[in-house]
C-alpha positions as CSV (number, residue, x, y, z in Angstrom):
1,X,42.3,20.0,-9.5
2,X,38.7,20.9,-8.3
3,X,37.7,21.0,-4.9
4,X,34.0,19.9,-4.2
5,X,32.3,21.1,-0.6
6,X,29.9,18.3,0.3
7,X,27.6,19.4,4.1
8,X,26.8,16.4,5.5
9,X,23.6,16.2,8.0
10,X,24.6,12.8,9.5
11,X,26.7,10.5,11.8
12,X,26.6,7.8,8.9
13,X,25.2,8.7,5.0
14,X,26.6,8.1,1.7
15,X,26.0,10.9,-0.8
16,X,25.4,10.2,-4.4
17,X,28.5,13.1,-6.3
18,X,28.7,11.2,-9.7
19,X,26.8,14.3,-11.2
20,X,28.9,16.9,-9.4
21,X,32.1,14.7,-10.9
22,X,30.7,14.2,-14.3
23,X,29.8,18.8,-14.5
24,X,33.4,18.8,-13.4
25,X,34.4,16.4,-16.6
26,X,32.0,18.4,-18.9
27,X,33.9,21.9,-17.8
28,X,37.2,20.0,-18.2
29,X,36.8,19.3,-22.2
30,X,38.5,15.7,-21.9
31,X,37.1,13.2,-23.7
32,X,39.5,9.9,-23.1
33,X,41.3,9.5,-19.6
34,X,40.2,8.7,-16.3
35,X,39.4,11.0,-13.4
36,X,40.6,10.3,-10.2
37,X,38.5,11.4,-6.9
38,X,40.1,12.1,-3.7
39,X,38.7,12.4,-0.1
40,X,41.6,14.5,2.4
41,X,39.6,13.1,5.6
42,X,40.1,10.1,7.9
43,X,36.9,9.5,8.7
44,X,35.3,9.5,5.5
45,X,35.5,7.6,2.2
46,X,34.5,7.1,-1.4
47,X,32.8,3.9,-2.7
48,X,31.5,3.1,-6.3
49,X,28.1,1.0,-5.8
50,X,25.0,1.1,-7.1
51,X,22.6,4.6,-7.2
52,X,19.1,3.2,-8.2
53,X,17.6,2.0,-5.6
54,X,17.8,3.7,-2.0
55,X,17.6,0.8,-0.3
56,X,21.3,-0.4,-1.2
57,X,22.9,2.4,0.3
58,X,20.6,1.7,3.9
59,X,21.8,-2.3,3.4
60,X,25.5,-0.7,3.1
61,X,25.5,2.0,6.1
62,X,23.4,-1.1,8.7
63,X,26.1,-3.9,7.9
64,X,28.8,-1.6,8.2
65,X,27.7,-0.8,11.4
66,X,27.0,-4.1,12.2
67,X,30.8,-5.1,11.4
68,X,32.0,-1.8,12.8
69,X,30.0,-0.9,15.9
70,X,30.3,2.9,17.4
71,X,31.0,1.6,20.8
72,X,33.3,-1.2,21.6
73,X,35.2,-1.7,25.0
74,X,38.6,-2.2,23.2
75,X,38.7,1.1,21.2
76,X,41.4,3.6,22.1
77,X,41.3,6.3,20.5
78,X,40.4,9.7,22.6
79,X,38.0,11.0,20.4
80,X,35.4,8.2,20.4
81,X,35.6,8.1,16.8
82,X,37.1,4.6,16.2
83,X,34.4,3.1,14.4
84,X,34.9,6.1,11.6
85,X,38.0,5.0,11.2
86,X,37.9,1.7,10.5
87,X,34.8,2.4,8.1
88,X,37.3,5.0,6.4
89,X,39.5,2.3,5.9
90,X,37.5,-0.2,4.5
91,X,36.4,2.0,1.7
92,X,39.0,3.7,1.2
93,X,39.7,7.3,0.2
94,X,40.0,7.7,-3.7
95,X,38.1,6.3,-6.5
96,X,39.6,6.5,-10.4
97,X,37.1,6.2,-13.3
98,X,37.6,5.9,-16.6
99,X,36.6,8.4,-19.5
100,X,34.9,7.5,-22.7
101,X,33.3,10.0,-25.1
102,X,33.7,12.7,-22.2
103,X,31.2,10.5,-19.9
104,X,32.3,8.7,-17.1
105,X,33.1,5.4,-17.7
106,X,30.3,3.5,-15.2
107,X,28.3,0.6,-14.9
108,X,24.3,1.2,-15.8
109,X,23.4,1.2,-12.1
110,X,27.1,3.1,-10.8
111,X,27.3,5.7,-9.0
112,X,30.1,7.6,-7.0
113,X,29.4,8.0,-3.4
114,X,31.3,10.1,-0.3
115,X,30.5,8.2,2.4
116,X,30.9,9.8,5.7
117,X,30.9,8.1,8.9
118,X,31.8,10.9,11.3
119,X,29.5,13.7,10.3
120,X,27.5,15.9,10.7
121,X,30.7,17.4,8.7
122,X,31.6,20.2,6.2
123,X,33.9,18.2,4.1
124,X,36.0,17.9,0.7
125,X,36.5,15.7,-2.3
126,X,39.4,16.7,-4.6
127,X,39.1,15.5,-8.6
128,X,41.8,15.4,-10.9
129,X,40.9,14.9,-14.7
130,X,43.3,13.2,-17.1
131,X,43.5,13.2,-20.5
132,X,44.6,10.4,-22.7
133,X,46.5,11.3,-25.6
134,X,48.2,8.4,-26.5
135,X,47.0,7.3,-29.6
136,X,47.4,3.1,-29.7
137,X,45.6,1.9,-32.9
């Protein structure tokens, strides 16, 4: 396993780590698998989504605020976080990508994105690379 540090400089941002998990592929020597990407935090998350265009990741961070606002009358929790929690959850926490020809296996516009949503943070992403030995032809 390979522990990425990510600084983010935000409240709300998505971050762009498919080149920092395909160097961790390349250093692995697997060629056929699947890798899978992990985020230890409750107030962050990992989405796969498009990385050409800025403006998709602004569209993203605005309606998820809109759905999830920062302040609402009802929220509990002590540390006034709520909203980062519910955002977590909705993206979830892991991502698993498949290998091919020791590239991750993406769409032409994918990218892999930590999304944080309680920042500014220091934070982690853990990635675990698989092989796939199996030979089925």
């Amino acid at each position: 396993m390979i522990e990425l540090d990510i600084q983010t400089s935000r409240q709300c941002q998505m971050i762009d780590i498919t080149n920092q998990v395909q160097k961790v592929l390349h250093d692995s020597g697997v060629t056929t698998g699947f890798a899978v990407i992990y985020v230890p935090h409750t107030t962050a998350g990992l989405t796969i989504n498009e990385n050409a265009d800025p403006d998709v990741v602004h569209d993203i961070l605005r309606q998820l605020d809109k759905i999830v606002p920062y302040a609402q009358p009802f929220y509990q929790h002590d540390e006034g976080n709520s909203a980062a929690h519910v955002k977590a959850t909705l993206t979830g926490s892991s991502q698993t990508v498949l290998i091919q020809n020791a590239r991750l296996l993406l769409g032409t516009w994918q990218g892999i994105w930590f999304c944080e949503y309680d920042g500014p943070r220091s934070r982690k992403a853990w990635i675990s690379i698989f092989s796939d030995t199996v030979d089925l032809a």
